[in-house]
Phi, psi and omega in degrees: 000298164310345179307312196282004201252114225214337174249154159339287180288319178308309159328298166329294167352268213305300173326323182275342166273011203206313181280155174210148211073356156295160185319180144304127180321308174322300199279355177279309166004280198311312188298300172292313154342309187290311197282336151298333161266010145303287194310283185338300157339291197296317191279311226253331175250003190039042189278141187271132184263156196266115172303308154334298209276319159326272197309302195292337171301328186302296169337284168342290235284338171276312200281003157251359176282322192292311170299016187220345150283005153307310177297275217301343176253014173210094157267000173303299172306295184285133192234170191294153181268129168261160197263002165227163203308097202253157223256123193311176164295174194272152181094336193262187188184134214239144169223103160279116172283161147166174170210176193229142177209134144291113183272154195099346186267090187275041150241142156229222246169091193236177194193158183194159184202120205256122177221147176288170174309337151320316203086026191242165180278115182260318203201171170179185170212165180197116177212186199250129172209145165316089198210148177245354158249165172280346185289338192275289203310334182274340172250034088043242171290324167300311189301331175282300182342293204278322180308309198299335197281310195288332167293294202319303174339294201279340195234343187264307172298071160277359190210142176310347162283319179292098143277103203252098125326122169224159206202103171254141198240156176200153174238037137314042194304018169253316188292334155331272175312356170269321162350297199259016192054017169278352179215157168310122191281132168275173216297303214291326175247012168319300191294313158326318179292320174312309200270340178273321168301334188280315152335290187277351156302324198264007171254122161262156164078044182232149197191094163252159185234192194245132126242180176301152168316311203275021188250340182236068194273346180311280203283352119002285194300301177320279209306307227283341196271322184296325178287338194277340205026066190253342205286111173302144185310317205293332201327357192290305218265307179245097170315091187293166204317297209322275177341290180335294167326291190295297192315308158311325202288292181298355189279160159329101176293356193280347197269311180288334185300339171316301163317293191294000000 
């Protein structure tokens, strides 16, 4: 019968009526999907594709369809994600990660940017770190996240009474959920998840979360300027227009009319 079978989905078809233990129909999708803008890559950009990195986008890309055909089957319960940036409680302090990796490269481009209740930029970082996936590199960009809250900690915290909330939020929900144990760690990225939990152990009063990519474009612009090597030292203290823009853009109106 397979002999006789010349398309894809009829393959499919037919495997899934005869097997039994395959992955979820999503993720085989997902999985073809990936390896078809792979192929593209490779012809249109001439990127050689990486089989790794093809499963973890595939991965990502099901645990944000399940989390959201999740949303969609109980609303009672659930609430909307927001799509912009919101601002930590007074007294806190938010740290948004991201990283930028090139597949075939094995450095990437991780970045964090720290802001007050305000919105206004307390602090931040940008460095060079090792990663042969995009799954490495965002997590990563967490593991520098969570080092920077806790050096923050030791030089801001002097004492166990300022109980300082801090929250680094990134928007990789598949490396979140390998974090928080909420999802299976693939082989490739244990060790790094180890070292981000042993991190946010030894941090109190640390929370890290998922947000949407468009919540987090600050620290986007950041990672995207640092690879690019555009980034100004200073950029902490004088903020360039672009960065600026997006700051306003996430600010509060009610925060910025303070500011006019």
């Amino acid at each position: 019968m397979l002999k006789q079978i010349k398309r894809i989905d009829q393959w499919l078809s037919a495997a899934f009526a005869s097997r039994k233990g395959l992955p979820e129909r999503e993720f085989i999708a997902g999985i073809l999907w990936q390896i078809w803008k792979a192929r593209n890559s490779r012809i249109f950009r001439g990127k050689i594709p990486s089989p790794t990195d093809v499963l973890d986008l595939a991965q990502t890309q099901n645990l944000d369809f399940s989390r959201g055909r999740k949303k969609n089957t109980n609303h009672t319960t659930s609430q909307r994600l927001p799509e912009v940036w919101t601002p930590p409680g007074k007294g806190q302090l938010k740290v948004n990660v991201n990283a930028s990796w090139v597949p075939g490269e094995n450095l990437c481009s991780v970045a964090g940017i720290a802001r007050d209740e305000e919105g206004s930029i307390v602090d931040g970082f940008a460095a060079e770190a090792r990663a042969s996936s995009s799954a490495q590199a965002e997590a990563e960009a967490l593991l520098h996240g969570l080092r920077f809250i806790l050096n923050w900690k030791s030089s801001h915290v002097k004492t166990r009474s300022e109980a300082v909330h801090l929250t680094c939020e990134s928007d990789s929900l598949a490396v979140v959920n390998f974090v928080m144990g909420r999802a299976e760690i693939p082989w490739n990225l244990r060790e790094i998840i180890q070292r981000c939990r042993q991190e946010l152990f030894l941090g109190q009063n640390v929370t890290v979360v998922y947000c949407p990519r468009e919540a987090n474009q600050a620290a986007d612009w950041l990672v995207r300027t640092h690879r690019a090597k555009k980034l100004p030292p200073n950029w902490v203290h004088i903020p360039p227009l672009s960065l600026w823009n997006i700051l306003v853009s996430e600010c509060n109106p009610s925060l910025c009319s303070k500011t006019t």
